[in-house]
N, C-alpha and C positions, 0 to 999 in steps of 0.2 A: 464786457466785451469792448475793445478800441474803436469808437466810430471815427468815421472817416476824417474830420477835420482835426483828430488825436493824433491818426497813425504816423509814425515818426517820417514817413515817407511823403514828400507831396511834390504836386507842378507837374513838370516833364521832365522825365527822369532818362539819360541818355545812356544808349550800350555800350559799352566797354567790350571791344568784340575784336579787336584786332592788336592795338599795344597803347603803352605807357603812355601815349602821344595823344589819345583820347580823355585820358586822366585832367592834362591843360585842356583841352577843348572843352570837356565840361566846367570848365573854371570860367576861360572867356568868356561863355557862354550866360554865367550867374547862374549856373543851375543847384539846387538842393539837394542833388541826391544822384549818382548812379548805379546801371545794374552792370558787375560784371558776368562776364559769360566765362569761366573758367576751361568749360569741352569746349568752345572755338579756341582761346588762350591755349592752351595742352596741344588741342589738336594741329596747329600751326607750329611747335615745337618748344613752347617756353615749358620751363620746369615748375612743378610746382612748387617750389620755395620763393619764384620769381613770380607767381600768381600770388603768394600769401604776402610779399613782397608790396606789390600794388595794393592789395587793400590797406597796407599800411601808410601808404602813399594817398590812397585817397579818404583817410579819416581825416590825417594831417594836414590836407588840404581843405576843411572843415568842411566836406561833405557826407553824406550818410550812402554806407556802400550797403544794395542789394546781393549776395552773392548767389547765383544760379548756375550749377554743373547741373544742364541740363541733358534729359538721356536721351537714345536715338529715337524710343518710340515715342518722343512727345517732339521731336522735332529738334533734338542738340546732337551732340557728334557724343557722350558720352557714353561708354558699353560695358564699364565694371560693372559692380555687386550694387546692390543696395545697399549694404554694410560698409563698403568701402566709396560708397555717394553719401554718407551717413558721416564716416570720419571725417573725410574732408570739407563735409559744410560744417562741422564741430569745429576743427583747425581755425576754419576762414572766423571763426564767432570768438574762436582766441585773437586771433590776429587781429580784430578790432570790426568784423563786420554788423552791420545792426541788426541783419534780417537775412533768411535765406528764404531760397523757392524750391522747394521738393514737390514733386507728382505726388498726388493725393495716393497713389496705389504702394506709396513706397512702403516695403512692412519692415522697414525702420522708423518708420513716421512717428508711433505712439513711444517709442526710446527717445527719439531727440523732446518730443514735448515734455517728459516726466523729467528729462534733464534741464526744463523751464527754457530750451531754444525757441526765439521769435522767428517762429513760422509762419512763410504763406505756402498753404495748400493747395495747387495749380491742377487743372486740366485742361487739354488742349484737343481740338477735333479739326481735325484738318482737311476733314470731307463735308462738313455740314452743321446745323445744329441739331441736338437732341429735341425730340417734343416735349411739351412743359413736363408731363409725366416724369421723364426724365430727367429733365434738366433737376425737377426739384428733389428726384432719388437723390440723385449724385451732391445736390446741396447740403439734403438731410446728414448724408452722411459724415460729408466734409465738418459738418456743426460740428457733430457728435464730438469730435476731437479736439476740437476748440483752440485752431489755430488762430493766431493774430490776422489773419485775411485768408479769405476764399478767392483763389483767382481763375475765370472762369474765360477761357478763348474759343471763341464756333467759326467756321465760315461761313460767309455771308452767303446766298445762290440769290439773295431779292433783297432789296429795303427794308420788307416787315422782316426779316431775319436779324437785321442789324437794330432794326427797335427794339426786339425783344431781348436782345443784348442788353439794351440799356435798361430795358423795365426790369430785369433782374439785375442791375446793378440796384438802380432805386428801390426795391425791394427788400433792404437787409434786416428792416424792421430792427429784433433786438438783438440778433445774430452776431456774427463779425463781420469787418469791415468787405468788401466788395472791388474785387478788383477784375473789372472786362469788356470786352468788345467785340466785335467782327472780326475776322480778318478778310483780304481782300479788299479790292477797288470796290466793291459793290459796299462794304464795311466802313469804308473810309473814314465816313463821317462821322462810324461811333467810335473810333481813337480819339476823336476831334473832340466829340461830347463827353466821354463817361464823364469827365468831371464838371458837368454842368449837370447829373443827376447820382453825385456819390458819391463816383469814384476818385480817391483821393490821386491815383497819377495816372500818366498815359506815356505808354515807351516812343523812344524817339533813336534812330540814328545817327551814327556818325559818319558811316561811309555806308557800301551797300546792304540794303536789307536784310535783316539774318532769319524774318518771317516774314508771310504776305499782306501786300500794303502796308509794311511801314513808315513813315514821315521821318525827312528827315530835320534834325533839333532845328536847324535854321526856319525851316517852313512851319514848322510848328509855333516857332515863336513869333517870329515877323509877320508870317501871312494872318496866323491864327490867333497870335495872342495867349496862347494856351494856357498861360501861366495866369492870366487875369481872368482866365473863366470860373465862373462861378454858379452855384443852385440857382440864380435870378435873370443868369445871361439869356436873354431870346435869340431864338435863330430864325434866319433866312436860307431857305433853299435854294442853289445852285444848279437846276439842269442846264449844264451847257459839254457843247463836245472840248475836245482836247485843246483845239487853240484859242477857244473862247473862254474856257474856266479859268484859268488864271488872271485873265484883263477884268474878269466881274468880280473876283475874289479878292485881289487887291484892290480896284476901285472901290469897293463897297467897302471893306477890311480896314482899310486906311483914309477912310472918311471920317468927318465930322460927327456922322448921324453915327457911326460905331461907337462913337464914344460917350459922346451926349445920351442916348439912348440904351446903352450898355445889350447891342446887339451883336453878333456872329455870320457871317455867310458861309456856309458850306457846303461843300458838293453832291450832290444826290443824284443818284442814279433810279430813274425811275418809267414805270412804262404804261402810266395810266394817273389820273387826276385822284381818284378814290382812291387808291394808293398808297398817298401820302396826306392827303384829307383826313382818313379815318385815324391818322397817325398826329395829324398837326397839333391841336390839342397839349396832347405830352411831351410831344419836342418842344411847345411853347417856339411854335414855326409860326408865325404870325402869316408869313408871306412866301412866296418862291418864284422865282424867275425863272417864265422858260424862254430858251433862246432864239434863236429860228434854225430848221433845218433838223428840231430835234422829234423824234418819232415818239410822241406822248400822247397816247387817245386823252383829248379835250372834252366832256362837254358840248354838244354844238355851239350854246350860246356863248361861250368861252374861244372859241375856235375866231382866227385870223389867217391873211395870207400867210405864207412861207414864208415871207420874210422879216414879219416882223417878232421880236422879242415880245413877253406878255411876263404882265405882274398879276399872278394869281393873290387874291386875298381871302383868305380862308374863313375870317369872320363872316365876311357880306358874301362868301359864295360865288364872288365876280373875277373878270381878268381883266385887264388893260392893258393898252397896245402902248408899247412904247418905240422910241427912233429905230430906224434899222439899220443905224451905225451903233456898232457899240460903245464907244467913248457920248456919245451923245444917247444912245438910250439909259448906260450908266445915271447920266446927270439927269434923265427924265427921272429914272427910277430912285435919286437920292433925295429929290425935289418932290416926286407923289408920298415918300416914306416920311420925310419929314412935315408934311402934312399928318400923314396919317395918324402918326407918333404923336406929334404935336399937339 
């Protein structure tokens, strides 16, 4: 089986979802690899000789193209056959693609593998996620056939739903590689991690969203870093509202102690201390900021006025109060970390 740090794919890997014009953008960018979306390509009226075209365009550009004619019931505009979603990912694999993505339900699936096509096996749930029971059906099965990656999408409706995204990435033992996350704002931050526990890439776009909570490549790389994450990065949690997350996210993201440290901040949504407590642990969250004004049952002895920011630290069980300017609680809280760290 290809484990993760094998699969020919890795980093942040950017959509191809609209034209040619994305093909540069993930050049600018240094990226390794993108995915194109052939049903948005089609469905906006390019031909497909002009789709098989572009992957030719982006192997020569020395990156590794994912090809995905994704269908309508997993969330892509595409409504042929199976059979004729089956040629045309064969075509795209003459045409120079590395890798495609079919629905695990596809009953062309066990044809493209006997033809030795490098598959990823995808499902997608766009309501929820399935219970472990479930989830590990649907894995079992996927083994069975023993594609090059199992890519597995839930949406998030809480936190621990976005964890358990991750612990079944980390999960793949001696299986195949592992490719998944949340979707959703409440998800967010497992696009941000899979590849701090597995998962070899995390999608990114270029223009608007073509699923929910997508990032786009620029925020992924600049804010996040995404491409230097790795199994050993530690995280920091982020509860803050809308105009406060991004001021803690780049201050903290683009610090000293980010680097020295080989830490992450990311954004969490969350609505209770136990939470993300019983969760810290396996994120390897060391810490989490909450900011003021945010509606997070505390703890009593954790609890502060309304206005101040608090550094939860989940070793010692404690919070501290930090400034209740943000540019100055920032620098309280890169000055108690680098103690901490220290």
């Amino acid at each position: 089986m290809i484990q993760s740090t094998e699969f020919p794919l890795q980093g942040v890997i950017g959509i191809v979802a609209n034209g040619k014009n994305e093909i540069q953008l993930a050049q600018s960018h240094g990226l390794q690899c993108v995915e194109m979306r052939p049903d948005l390509l089609l469905d906006q009226g390019l031909g497909l000789a002009e789709v098989m075209s572009m992957v030719g365009e982006i192997v020569t550009a020395d990156m590794h193209c994912l090809f995905t004619l994704r269908r309508h019931d997993h969330g892509g505009k595409f409504t042929g056959t199976d059979r004729e979603q089956m040629d045309i990912a064969m075509q795209a694999i003459d045409a120079g693609a590395h890798m495609v993505d079919v629905e695990w339900d596809n009953q062309c699936v066990s044809d493209m593998l006997a033809q030795g096509a490098p598959v990823i096996l995808s499902n997608h749930d766009f309501e929820g996620i399935p219970t472990d029971a479930e989830l590990n059906d649907i894995t079992d099965r996927i083994s069975e056939l023993r594609p090059a990656a199992i890519k597995m999408v839930t949406t998030a409706q809480s936190f621990d739903d976005a964890v358990r995204m991750l612990q079944w990435v980390s999960d793949f033992g001696e299986g195949p590689c592992r490719i998944g996350f949340a979707m959703g704002g409440t998800g967010e931050f497992s696009r941000i991690l899979t590849r701090c526990f597995g998962g070899p890439i995390t999608y990114a776009t270029f223009d608007a969203p073509v699923a929910p909570g997508q990032i786009p490549v620029q925020e992924l790389l600049s804010r996040y870093h995404a491409n230097a994450i790795h199994q050993q990065t530690r995280v920091i949690g982020i509860a803050a509202n809308q105009y406060e997350k991004a001021t803690w996210l780049d201050g903290l993201n683009q610090s000293e102690l980010a680097k020295r440290y080989d830490v992450i901040a990311v954004p969490i949504e969350i609505e209770n201390f136990e939470m993300v407590q019983s969760s810290a642990a396996f994120l390897r969250m060391d810490y989490a900021v909450v900011t003021p004004h945010q509606s997070i049952h505390l703890p009593l002895d954790m609890m502060s006025n309304n206005e101040e920011a608090r550094l939860i630290d989940f070793h010692q069980g404690t919070a501290s109060s930090l400034n209740t300017m943000p540019e100055a609680a920032i620098n309280d809280c890169i000055a108690s970390l680098n103690r901490r760290y220290g």
